[in-house]
N, C-alpha and C positions, 0 to 999 in steps of 0.2 A: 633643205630640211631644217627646221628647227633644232636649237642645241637641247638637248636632256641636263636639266638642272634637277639636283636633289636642294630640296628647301630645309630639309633639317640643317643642311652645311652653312644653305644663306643667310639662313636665322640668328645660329651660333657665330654666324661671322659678323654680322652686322651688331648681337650684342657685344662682341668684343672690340667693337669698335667703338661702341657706344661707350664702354666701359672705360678702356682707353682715353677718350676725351675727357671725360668726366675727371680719369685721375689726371690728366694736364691740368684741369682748371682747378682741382684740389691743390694740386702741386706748387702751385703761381699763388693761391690765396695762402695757403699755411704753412709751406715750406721755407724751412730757413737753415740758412749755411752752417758749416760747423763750428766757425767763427763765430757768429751769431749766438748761439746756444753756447761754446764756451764763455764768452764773454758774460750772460746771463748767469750764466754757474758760478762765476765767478764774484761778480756784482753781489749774488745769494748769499755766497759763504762770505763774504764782507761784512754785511749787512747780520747776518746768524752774529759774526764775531762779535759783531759790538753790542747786539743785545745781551749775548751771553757775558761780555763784560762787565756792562749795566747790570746784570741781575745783582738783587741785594736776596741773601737769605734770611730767613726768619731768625729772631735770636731764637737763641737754646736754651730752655729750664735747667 
């Protein structure tokens, strides 16, 4: 005898798997370590400090 399959389960399962993939391959294109991103943070606020050093302000009347 044939197995009894409900297809609403199949359906929800296969998009979660789909879903799944999709975030692997998100995960491998734009993910980055926490090294990565501190290092960048770091590099920013470097970069902020010495413009902020550079600024000249307007004189004052």
């Amino acid at each position: 005898m044939a197995e009894i399959v409900n297809l609403n389960q199949r359906r929800k399962a296969a998009a979660r798997a789909a879903a799944e993939r999709q975030a692997a391959v998100n995960r491998e294109k734009f993910g980055r370590s926490k090294a990565e991103r501190a290092r960048d943070a770091e590099a920013e606020a470097r970069r902020n400090a010495l413009l902020d050093g550079a600024r000249q302000e307007p004189p004052k009347d």
